[in-house]
C-alpha positions, 0 to 999 in steps of 0.5 A: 068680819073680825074688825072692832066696830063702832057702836051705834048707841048714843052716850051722854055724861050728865050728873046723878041727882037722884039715886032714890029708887033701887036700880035707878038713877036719875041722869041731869044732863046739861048741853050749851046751845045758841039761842035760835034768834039772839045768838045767846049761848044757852044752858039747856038741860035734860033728865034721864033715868038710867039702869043701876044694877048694882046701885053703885051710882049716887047723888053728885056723881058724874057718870055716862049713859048709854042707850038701850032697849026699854027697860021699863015705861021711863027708863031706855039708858044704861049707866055705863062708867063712873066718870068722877066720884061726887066730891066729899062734904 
């Protein structure tokens, strides 16, 4: 089998809002789901803590995460890609 093949693991984006620990980022993601009985769209939000080898990811920063094996008893993502840099204050 020479074909490219899809992968399986799943990929979020979410925002860095913490960047704190050494080789760890703290992943917010955000997803917009209706409410089961009033229909509402609802903000729903999740945390995840990520692998940063090079600690390249900081606070503010919009990046994507790809799961992995567990690398530590919280941590079961990769950072994979800087989607957009944290604006400048």
């Amino acid at each position: 089998m020479t074909e490219a093949r899809t992968s399986l693991k799943r990929t979020l984006i979410g925002k860095v809002v913490s960047d704190k620990r050494t080789k760890t980022v703290t992943v917010l993601v955000e997803r917009r789901v209706k409410h089961e009985l009033y229909g509402k769209i609802v903000a729903k939000s999740s945390k995840y803590h990520a692998h940063d080898e090079k600690g390249e990811f900081h606070t503010g920063d919009v990046i994507e995460i790809t799961e992995s094996r567990p690398i530590s008893k919280t941590k079961n993502w990769v950072a994979t890609r800087l989607v957009e840099k944290a604006a400048a204050v």
